[in-house]
C-alpha positions in Angstrom: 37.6 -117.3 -74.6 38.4 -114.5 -71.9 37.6 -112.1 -75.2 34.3 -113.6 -75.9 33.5 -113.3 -72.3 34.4 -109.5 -72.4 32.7 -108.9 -75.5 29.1 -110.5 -74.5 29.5 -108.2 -70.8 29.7 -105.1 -72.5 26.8 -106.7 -74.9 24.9 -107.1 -72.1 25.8 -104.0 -70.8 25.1 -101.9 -74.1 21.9 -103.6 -74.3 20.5 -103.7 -70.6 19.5 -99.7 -71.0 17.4 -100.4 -73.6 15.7 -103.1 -71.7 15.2 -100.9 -69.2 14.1 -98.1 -71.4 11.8 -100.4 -73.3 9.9 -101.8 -69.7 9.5 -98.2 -69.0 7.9 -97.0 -72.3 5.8 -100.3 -71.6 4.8 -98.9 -67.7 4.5 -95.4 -69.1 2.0 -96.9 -71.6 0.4 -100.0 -68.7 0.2 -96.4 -66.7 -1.5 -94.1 -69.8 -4.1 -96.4 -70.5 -4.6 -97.1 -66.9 -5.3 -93.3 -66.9 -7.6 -93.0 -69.4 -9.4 -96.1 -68.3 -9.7 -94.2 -65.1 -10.6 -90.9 -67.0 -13.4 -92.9 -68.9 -14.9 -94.5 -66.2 -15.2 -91.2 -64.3 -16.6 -89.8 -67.6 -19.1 -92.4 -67.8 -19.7 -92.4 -63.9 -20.2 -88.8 -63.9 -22.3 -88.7 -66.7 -24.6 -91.0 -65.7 -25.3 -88.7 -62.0 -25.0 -86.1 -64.3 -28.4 -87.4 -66.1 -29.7 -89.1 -63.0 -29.4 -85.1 -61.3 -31.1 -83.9 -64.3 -34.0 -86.3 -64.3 -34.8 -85.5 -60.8 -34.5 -81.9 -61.1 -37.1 -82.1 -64.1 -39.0 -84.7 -61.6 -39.2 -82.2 -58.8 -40.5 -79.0 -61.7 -43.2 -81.9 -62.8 -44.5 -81.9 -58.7 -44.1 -78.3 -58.8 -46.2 -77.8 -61.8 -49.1 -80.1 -60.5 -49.2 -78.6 -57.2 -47.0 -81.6 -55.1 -44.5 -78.7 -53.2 -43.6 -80.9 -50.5 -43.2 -84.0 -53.0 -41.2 -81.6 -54.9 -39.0 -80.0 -52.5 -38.4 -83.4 -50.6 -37.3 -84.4 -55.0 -34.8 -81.9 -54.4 -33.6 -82.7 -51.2 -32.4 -85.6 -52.3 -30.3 -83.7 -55.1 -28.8 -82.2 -52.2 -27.7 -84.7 -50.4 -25.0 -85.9 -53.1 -23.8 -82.1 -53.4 -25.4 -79.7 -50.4 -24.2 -76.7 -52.3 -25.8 -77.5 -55.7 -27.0 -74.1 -56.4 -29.8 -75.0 -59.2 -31.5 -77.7 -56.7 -31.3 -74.5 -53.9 -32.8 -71.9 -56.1 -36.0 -74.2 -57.7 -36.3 -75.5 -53.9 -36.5 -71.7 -52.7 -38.7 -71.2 -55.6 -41.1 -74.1 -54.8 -41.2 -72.8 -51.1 -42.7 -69.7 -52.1 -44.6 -71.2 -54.3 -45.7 -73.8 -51.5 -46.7 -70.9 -49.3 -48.5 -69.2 -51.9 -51.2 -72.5 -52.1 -50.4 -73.6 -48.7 -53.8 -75.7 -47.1 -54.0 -78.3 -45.2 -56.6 -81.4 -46.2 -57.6 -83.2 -42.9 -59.5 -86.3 -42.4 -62.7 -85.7 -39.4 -60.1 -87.4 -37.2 -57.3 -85.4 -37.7 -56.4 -81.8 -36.6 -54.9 -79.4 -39.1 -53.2 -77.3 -36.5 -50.4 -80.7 -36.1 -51.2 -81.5 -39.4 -49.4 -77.9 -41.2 -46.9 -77.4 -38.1 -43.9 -79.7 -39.8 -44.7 -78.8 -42.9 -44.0 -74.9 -41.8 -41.2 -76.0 -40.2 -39.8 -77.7 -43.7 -41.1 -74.6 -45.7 -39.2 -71.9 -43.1 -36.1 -73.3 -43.0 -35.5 -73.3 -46.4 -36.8 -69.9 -47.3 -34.4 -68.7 -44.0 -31.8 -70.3 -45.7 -32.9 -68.6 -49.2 -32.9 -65.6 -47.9 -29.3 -65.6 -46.5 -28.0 -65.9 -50.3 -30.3 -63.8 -52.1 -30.1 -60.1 -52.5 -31.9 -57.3 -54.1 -35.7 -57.2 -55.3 -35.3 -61.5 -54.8 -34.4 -61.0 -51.0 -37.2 -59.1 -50.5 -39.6 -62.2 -52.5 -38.4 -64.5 -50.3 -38.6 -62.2 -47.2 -42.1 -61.7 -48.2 -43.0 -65.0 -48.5 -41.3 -66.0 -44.7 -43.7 -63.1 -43.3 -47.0 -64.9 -45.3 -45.1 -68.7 -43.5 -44.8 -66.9 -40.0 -48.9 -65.6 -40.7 -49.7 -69.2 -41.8 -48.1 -70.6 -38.8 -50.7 -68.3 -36.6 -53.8 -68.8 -38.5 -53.6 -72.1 -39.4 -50.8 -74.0 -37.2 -52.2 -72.0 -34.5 -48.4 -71.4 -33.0 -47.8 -67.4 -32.7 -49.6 -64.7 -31.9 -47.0 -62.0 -32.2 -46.7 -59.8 -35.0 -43.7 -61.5 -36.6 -45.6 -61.8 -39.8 -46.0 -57.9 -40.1 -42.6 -57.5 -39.7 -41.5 -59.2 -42.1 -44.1 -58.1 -44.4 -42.9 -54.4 -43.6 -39.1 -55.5 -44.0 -39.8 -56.6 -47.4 -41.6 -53.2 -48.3 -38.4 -51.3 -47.1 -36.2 -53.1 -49.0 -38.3 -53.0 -51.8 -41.1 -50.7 -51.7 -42.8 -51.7 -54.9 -42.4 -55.8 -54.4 -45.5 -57.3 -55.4 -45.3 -60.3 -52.9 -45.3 -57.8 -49.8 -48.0 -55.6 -50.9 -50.4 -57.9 -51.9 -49.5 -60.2 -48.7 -49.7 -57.0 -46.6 -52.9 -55.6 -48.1 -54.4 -58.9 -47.1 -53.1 -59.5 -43.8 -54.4 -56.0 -42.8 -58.2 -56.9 -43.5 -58.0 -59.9 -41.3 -56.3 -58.5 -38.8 -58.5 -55.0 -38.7 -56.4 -52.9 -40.5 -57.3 -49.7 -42.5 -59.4 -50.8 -45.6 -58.0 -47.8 -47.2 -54.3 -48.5 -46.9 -54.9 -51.9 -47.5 -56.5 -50.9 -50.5 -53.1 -49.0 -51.8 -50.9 -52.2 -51.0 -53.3 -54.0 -53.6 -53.3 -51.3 -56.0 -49.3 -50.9 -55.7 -49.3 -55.0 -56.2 -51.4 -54.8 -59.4 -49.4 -52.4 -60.9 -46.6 -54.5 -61.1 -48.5 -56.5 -63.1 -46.6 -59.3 -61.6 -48.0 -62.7 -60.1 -52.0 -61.5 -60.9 -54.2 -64.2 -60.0 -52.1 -64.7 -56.7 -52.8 -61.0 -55.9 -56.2 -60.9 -57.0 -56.9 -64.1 -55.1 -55.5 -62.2 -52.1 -57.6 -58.6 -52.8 -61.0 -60.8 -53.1 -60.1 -63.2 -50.1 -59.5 -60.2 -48.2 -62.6 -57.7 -49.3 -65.3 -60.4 -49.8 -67.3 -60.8 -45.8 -66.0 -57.7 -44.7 -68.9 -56.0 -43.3 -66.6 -52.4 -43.8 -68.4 -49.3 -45.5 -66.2 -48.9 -48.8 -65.4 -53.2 -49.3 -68.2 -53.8 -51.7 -67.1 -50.4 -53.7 -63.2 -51.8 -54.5 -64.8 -55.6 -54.6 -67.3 -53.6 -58.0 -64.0 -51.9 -58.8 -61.8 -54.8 -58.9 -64.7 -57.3 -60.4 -64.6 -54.4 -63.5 -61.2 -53.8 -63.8 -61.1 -58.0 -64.2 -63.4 -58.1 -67.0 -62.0 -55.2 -68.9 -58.5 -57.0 -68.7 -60.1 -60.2 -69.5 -58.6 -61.8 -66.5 -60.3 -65.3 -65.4 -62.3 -65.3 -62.0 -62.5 -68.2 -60.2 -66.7 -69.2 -59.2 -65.9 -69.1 -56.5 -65.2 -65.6 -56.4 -67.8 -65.0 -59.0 -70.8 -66.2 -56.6 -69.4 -64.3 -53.7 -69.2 -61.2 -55.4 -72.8 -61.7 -56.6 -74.4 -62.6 -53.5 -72.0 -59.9 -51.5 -73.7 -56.7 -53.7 -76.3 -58.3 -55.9 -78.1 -60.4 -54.4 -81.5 -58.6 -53.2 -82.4 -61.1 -50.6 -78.9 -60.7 -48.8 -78.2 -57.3 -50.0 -80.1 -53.7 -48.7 -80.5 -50.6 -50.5 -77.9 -48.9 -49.5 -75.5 -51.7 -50.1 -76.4 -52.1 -53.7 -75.7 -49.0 -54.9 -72.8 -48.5 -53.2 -71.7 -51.7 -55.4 -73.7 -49.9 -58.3 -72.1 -46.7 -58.1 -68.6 -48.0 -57.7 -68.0 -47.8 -61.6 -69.5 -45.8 -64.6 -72.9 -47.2 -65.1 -72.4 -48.9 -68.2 -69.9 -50.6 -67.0 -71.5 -51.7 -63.8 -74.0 -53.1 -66.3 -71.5 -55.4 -68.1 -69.4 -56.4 -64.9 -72.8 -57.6 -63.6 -73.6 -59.6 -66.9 -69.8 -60.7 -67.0 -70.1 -61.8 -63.3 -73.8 -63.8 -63.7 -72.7 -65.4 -66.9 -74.8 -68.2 -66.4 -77.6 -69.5 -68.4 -80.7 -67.8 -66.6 -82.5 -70.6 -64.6 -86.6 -69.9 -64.7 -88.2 -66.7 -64.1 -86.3 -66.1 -60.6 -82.7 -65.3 -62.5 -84.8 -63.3 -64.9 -86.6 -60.7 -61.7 -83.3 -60.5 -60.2 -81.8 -59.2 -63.4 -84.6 -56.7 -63.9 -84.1 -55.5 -60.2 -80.5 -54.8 -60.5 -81.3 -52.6 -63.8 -84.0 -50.8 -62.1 -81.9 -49.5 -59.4 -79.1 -48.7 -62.2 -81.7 -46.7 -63.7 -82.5 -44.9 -60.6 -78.8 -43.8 -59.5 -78.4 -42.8 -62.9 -81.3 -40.3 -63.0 -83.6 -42.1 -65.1 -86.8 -42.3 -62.9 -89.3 -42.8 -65.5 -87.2 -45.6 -66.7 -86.9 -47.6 -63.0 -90.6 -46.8 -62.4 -91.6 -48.8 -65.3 -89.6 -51.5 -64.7 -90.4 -51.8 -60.7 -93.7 -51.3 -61.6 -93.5 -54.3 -64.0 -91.4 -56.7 -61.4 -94.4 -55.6 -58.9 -96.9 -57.4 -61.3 -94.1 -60.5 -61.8 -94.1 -60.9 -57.8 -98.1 -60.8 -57.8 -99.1 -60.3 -54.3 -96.5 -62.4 -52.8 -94.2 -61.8 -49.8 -90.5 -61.9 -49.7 -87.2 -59.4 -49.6 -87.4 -58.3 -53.2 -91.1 -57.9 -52.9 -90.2 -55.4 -49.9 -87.6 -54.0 -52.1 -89.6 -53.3 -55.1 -92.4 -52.2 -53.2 -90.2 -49.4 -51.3 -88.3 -48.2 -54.1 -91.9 -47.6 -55.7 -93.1 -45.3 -53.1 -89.8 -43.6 -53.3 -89.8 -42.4 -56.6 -93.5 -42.0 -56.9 -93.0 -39.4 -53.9 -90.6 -37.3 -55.8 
């Protein structure tokens, strides 16, 4: 018996290892799946904000693309909040900020004043390009330091909240560090001509700025903002020179621009002598001719469209030289106007008894 005893001890004992071994293959195993249930729920978890990220960064390009910055940067605040150094959310949200400034307007209702109306949104727009421009180097640094300078402008003009010359600092800043950047010449040239700058070196930011050939309508937005009312000797010359450099690139012009430019060095009610051929002699002649046509491209309305046609070709004729030519056709626009009164009647009449006198 006392053998049977011994015999089923060191049983136990020979087998109680194995027990032991076998419940901790089974934890080890309880454990592994454990993990990989973890490792598939993270998986799953993390692909899921993965897409959810993704969505809202295509969401916030979507607002970009029809013009909703704030919607769009407020899209990708949100991103942000999850993971504050998420550096594609930063860079499109820089991006849209520029872009932002770039279109930057304030609609207002009769009751409302635009001045409290674009302060926060200034605000919103220069602390994240100040924060841009901490991480961005180079040819971008100078982009976004541009773009801060146009904010600080903005935030004069329109929030009606400085009146230093921040902006042109900034503007000039950019141009040091990057002397050819399209965003600071184009911004500069502009700022100048409101602010009473030289026409002339105003004139070489834009020119500078269009070389580039970088950002286009935003530059030529900011050249014809800038030249069209200003009542400067030399404006309606780069306005002709700028309309016919448009049309030979086949660059679109908004009407906007169109009318202005029309009514600025065309129009012969609005527009002197002098003033029209300045705008007439600005180009080669033949081209003047076609920038006019490719300016007034609409459908002629009734005999009034047609005499202001024939005046502006009658005073082409006469800068170029060919007075027989522009005497006939004054002389035929004096018979149109019968023996009415009126500007172009004056005009017509004038430029008669000029070249008859010769």
């Amino acid at each position: 018996m006392g053998r049977e005893i011994e015999n089923a001890e060191q049983g136990v004992k020979r087998a109680w290892p194995l027990v032991i071994s076998w419940v901790g293959g089974v934890s080890a195993l309880i454990g592994l799946f454990a993990s990989i249930a973890g490792g598939v729920t993270w998986f799953v978890s993390h692909h899921k904000q993965a897409a959810e990220r993704q969505a809202r960064m295509a969401l916030a390009q979507a607002q970009a693309r029809q013009g909703e910055y704030q919607a769009s940067v407020q899209t990708l605040a949100d991103i942000l909040k999850s993971n504050a150094l998420y550096r594609p959310a930063l860079d499109q949200q820089l991006n849209t900020a520029m872009l932002w400034v770039e279109d930057f307007h304030v609609a207002t209702r009769s009751d409302q004043n635009s001045a409290e109306l674009a302060a926060p949104a200034l605000d919103q727009i220069l602390a994240i390009l100040d924060s841009g421009l901490v991480r961005t180097k180079g040819s971008q640094a100078a982009d976004v330091q541009a773009h801060i300078g146009w904010a600080h402008w903005l935030n004069q003009k329109i929030a009606e909240r400085e009146f230093s010359s921040v902006a042109e600092q900034d503007l000039r800043s950019a141009l040091t560090a990057d002397p050819s950047n399209v965003y600071a010449n184009g911004m500069l040239g502009n700022w100048m001509l409101q602010n009473g700058g030289s026409l002339t070196e105003a004139v070489q930011h834009f020119n500078v700025a269009v070389s580039t050939g970088k950002a286009r309508p935003f530059v030529r937005a900011l050249q014809l903002g800038g030249l069209i009312g200003l009542d400067e000797k030399g404006a309606r010359t780069e306005l002709m020179k700028i309309a016919n450099d448009m049309r030979k690139s086949n660059e679109t012009i908004d009407n906007h621009y169109r009318k202005s430019i029309l009514d600025t060095c065309f129009d012969p009610i609005i527009t002197d002598h002098g003033e029209l051929l300045e705008c007439l002699s600005a180009v080669p002649p033949d081209e003047a001719w076609k920038t006019y046509l490719w300016l007034d491209n609409k459908p002629r309305d009734g005999q009034s469209d047609s005499l202001v046609h024939d005046f502006v070709e009658a005073n082409l004729f006469e800068i170029t030289g060919k007075k027989q030519e522009s005497l006939v056709k004054y002389r035929l626009l004096r018979q149109e106007l019968n023996n009415g009164s009126g500007t172009m009647k004056n005009s017509v009449d004038a430029a008669i008894t000029r070249l008859s006198s010769n």
